[in-house]
C-alpha positions as CSV (number, residue, x, y, z in Angstrom):
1,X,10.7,11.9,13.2
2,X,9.8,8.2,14.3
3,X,6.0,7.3,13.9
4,X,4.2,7.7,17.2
5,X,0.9,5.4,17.9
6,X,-1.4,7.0,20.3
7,X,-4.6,5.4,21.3
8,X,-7.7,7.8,23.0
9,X,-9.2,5.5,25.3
10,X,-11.9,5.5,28.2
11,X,-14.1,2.9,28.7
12,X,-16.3,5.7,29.3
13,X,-18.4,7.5,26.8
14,X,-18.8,11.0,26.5
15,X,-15.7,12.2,27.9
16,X,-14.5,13.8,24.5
17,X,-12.2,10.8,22.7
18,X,-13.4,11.6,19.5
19,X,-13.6,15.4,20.0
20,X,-10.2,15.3,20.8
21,X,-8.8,12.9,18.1
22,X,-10.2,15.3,15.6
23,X,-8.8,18.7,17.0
24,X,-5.5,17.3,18.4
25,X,-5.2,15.7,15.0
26,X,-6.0,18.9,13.5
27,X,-3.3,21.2,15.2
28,X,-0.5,18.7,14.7
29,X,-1.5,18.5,11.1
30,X,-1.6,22.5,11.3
31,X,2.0,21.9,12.3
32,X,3.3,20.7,9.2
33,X,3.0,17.0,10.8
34,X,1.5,13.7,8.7
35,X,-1.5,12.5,10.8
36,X,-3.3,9.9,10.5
37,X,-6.3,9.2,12.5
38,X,-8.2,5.5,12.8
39,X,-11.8,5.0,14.0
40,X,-12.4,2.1,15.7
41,X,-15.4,2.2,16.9
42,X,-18.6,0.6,15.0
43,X,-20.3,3.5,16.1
44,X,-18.5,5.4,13.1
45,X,-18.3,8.6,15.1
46,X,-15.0,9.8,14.3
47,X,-15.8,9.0,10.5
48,X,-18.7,10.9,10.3
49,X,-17.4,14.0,12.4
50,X,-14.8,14.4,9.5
51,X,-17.8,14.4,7.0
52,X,-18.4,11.2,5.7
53,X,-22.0,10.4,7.4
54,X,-22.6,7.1,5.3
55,X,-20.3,5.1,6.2
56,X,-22.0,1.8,5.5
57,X,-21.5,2.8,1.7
58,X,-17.1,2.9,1.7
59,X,-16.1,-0.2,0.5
60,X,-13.1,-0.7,2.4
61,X,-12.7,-0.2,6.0
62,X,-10.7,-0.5,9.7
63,X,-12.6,-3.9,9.5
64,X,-11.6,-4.8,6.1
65,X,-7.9,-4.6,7.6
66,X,-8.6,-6.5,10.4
67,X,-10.3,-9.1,9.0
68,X,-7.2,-9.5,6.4
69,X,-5.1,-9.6,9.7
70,X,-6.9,-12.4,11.1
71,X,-6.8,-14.7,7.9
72,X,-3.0,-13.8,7.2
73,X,-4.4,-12.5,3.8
74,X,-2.2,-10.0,1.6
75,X,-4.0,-6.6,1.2
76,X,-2.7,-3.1,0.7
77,X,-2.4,-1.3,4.2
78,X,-3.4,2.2,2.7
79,X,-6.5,0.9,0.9
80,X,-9.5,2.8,1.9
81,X,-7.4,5.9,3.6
82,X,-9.5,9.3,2.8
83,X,-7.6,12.2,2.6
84,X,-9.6,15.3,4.9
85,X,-9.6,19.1,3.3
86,X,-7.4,19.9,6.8
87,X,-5.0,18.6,5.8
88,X,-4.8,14.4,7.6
89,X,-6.0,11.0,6.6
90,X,-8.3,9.2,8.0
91,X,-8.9,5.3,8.5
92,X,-12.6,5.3,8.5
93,X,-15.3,2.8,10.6
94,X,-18.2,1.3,10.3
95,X,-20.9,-1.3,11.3
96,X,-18.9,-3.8,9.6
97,X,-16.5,-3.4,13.0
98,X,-19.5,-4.7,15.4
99,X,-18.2,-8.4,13.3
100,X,-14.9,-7.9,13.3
101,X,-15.0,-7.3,17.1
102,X,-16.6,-10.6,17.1
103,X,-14.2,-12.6,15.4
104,X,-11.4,-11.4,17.2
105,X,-12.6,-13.4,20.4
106,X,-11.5,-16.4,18.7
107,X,-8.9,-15.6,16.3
108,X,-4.9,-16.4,16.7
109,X,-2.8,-13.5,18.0
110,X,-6.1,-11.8,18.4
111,X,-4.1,-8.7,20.4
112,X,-2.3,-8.6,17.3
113,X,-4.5,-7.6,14.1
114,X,-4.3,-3.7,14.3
115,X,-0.7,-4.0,14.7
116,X,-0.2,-5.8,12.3
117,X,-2.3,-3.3,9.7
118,X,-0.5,-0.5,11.6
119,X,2.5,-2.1,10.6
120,X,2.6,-1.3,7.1
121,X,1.3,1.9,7.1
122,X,2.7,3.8,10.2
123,X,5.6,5.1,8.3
124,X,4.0,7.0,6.0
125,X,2.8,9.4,9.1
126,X,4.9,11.1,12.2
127,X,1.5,10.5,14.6
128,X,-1.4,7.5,14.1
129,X,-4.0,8.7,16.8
130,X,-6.6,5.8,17.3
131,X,-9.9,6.6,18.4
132,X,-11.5,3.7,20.9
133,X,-14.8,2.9,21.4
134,X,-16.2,3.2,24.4
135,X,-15.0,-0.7,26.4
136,X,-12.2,-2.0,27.3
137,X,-13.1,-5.0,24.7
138,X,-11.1,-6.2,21.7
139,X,-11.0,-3.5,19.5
140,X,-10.1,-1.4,22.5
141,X,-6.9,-4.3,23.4
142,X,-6.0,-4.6,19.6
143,X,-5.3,-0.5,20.0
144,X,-3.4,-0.9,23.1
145,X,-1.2,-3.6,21.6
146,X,-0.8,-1.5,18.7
147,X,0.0,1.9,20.3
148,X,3.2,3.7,22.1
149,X,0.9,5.2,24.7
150,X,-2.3,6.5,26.0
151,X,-4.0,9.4,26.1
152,X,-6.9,9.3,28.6
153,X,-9.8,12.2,27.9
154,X,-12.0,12.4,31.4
155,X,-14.5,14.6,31.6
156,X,-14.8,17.1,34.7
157,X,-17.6,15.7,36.6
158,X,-18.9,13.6,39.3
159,X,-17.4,9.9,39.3
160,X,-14.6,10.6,36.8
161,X,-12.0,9.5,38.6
162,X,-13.0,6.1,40.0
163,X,-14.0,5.8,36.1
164,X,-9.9,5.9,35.2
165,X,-9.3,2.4,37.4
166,X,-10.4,-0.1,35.5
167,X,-8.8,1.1,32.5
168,X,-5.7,2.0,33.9
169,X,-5.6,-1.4,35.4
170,X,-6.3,-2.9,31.7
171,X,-3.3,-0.8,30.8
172,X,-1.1,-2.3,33.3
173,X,-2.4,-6.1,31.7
174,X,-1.6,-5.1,28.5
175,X,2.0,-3.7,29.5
176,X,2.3,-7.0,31.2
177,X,1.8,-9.1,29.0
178,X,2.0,-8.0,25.2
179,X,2.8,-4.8,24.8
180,X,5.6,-4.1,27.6
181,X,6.6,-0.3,25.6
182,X,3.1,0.9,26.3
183,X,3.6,4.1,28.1
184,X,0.7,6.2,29.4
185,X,0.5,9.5,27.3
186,X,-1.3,11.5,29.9
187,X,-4.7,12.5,31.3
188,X,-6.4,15.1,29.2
189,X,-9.6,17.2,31.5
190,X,-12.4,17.1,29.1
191,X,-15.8,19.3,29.4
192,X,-14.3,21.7,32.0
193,X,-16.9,24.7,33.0
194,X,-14.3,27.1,34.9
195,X,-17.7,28.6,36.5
196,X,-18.4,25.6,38.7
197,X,-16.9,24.1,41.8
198,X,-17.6,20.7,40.4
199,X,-15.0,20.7,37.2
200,X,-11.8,22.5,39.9
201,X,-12.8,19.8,42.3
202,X,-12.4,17.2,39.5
203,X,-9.5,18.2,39.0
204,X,-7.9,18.7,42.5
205,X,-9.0,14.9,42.7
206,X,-7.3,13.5,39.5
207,X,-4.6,15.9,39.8
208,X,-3.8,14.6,43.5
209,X,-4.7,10.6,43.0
210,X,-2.7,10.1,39.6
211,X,-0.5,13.6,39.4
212,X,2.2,11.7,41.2
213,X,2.6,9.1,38.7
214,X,0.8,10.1,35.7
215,X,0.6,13.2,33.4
216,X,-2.0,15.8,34.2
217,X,-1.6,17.5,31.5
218,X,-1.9,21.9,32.2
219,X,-4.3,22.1,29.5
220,X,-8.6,21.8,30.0
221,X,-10.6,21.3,27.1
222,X,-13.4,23.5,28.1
223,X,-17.0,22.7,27.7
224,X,-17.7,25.0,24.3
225,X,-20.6,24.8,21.9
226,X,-18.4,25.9,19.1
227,X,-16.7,22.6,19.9
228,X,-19.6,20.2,19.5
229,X,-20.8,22.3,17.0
230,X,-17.9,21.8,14.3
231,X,-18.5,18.0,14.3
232,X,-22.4,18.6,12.5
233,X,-19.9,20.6,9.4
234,X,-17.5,17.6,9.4
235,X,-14.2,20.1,10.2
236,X,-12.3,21.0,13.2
237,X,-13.3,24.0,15.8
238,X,-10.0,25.5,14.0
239,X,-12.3,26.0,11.1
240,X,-15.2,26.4,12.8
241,X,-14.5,28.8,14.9
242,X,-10.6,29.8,14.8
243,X,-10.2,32.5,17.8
244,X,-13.0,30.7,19.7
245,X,-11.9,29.3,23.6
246,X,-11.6,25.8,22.3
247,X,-9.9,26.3,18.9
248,X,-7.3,28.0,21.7
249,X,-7.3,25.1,24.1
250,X,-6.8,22.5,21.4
251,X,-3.9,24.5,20.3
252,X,-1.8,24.7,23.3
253,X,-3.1,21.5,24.5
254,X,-1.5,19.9,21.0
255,X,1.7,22.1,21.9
256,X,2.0,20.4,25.8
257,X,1.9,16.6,23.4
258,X,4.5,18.3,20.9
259,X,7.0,19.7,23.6
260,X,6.4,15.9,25.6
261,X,7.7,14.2,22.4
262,X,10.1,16.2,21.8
263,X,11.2,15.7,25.8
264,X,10.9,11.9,25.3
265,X,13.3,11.5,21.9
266,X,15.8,13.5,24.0
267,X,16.1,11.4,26.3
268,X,16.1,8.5,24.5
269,X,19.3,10.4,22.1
270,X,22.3,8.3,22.5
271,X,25.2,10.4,24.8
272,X,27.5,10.0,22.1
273,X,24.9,11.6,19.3
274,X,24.6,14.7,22.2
């Protein structure tokens, strides 16, 4: 299986990126795949979801790659990967990132540093999920250039759809002009109370503005306690709470991105290998 680059982005906060990094990571790690998950966001989240609160303390970084990409200095791409007890890796994130954000305005190939990192460590994994911070600034770019596609979480509420235009216009920039085999992974419903009108009418509006030329996918992560809840123990709602609505959600939602892959490398197979 080829290495697949996803990057969860919304300019957006709170609509579930990092949530959903964790627990899709999770179940395609439950399914015998090597994950790999990246935080870049300053704000750490991702890192300390998975358990590691103090951050500032690891000595080598996201940023410490980056800033190695920007000086065209030699340094070992799986330095500072921690291994999770579920089973994936993770790239963790810091402060330190707020800096490298900086110096990315003014650095040569700036688009370029996380792909460049990614570069020598992808193939150790079948999926790298990046987890964005919540702009559409460098950091957020850098992912973009690096990835294969897009997953976009939006939660089911008021505004959430007008939300998706400016980055799905930055998507289009970025196909444009360096990373033309950016493909958008789909739009994942985030936060989704079945009990109100305001989620279904959410999603009658996303499904009907970008169905027709983007992935909706079936799946809604719903808005659970148990899934907020599992981040404070630094594990997935799989091990927090296993038969819970979310830990079910997750699951099938990871088996919709499986089944799409496995849709895509078909029909990218050669006729003559058929």
């Amino acid at each position: 299986m080829k290495s697949k680059v996803i990057a969860i982005a919304n300019q957006k906060g709170g609509v579930g990126k990092t949530t959903t990094a964790v627990n899709l990571g999770a179940a395609l790690a439950r399914r015998g795949e090597r994950v790999l998950l990246v935080d870049a966001d300053p704000q750490g989240n991702l890192t300390s979801s998975l358990g590691w609160p103090n951050a500032d303390e690891l000595d080598v970084t996201l940023a410490t790659h980056l800033a190695a990409a920007i000086r065209d200095a030699d340094f070992p791409p799986r330095a500072g990967v921690l291994s999770h007890a579920e089973g994936f890796d993770l790239m963790p994130a810091n402060i330190d990132l707020a800096v490298t954000d900086i110096e990315l305005v003014t650095a040569m190939c700036r688009e370029e540093a996380m792909r460049s990192w990614l570069d020598g460590i992808k193939g150790s994994y079948d999926r790298v999920l990046i987890d964005c911070m919540p702009s559409l600034g460098m950091l957020t770019v850098n992912a973009l250039a690096a990835a294969d596609s897009v997953l976009i979480p939006v939660q089911a509420q008021h505004l959430a759809a007008k939300g998706m235009t400016e980055l799905v216009k930055t998507i289009s920039r970025v196909q444009r002009k360096i990373n033309p085999g950016l493909a958008i992974e789909g739009v994942l419903l985030t936060l989704y109370d079945v009990r109100t009108n305001l989620s279904k009418e959410t999603e009658a509006k996303i499904r009907e503005e970008y169905g027709p030329r983007l992935k909706v996918f079936k799946t809604k992560i719903p808005a659970a306690t148990k899934i907020a809840e599992a981040s404070a123990f630094g594990e997935s709602v799989f091990v927090h709470d296993g038969r819970g609505k979310g830990a079910v959600a997750y699951e099938a939602f990871a088996e919709e991105v499986v089944a799409r892959g496995k849709r895509e490398r078909d029909t990218l197979r050669p006729a003559v290998a058929r």
